[in-house]
Structure formats: structure tokens, C-alpha cells
C-alpha positions in Angstrom: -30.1 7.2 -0.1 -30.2 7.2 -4.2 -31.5 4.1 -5.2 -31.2 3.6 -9.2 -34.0 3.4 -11.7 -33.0 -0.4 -12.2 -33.3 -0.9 -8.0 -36.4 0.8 -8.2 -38.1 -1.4 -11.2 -36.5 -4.8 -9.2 -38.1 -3.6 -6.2 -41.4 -3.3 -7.5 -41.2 -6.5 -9.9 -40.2 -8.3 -6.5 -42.9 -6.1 -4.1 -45.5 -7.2 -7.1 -44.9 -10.5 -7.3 -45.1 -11.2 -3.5 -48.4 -9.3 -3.4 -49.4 -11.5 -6.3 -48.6 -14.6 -4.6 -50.4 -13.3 -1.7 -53.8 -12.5 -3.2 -53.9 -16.2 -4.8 -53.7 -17.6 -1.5 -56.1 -15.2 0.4 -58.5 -15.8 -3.2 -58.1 -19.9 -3.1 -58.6 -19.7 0.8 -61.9 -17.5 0.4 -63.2 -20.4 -2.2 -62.2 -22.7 0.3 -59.9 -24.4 -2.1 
């Protein structure tokens, strides 16, 4: 399956972001915020 060069770079903006998201919460949680 070819998957564009545009796919690819919304794919990893979006995969980014979620991992993003997910360290702030694991971060704030550690601090007990």
C-alpha cells in the first residue's frame, strides 16, 4: 500500500501530537498536578 508523502507528514503531525498530549498528562500526573 503507497501511502503519499502528504499521508505520511499528516500521519506523523497527528501520531505527534497524540504522543504530545500524552506526555503532558503522564508529566502533570507525576507532579501530582
Amino acid at each position: 500500500m503507497a501511502i503519499g508523502l502528504e499521508d505520511k507528514k499528516a500521519i506523523v503531525a497527528e501520531v505527534n501530537e497524540t504522543a504530545i498530549s500524552a506526555l503532558s498528562l503522564v508529566i502533570a500526573d507525576a507532579r501530582g498536578v
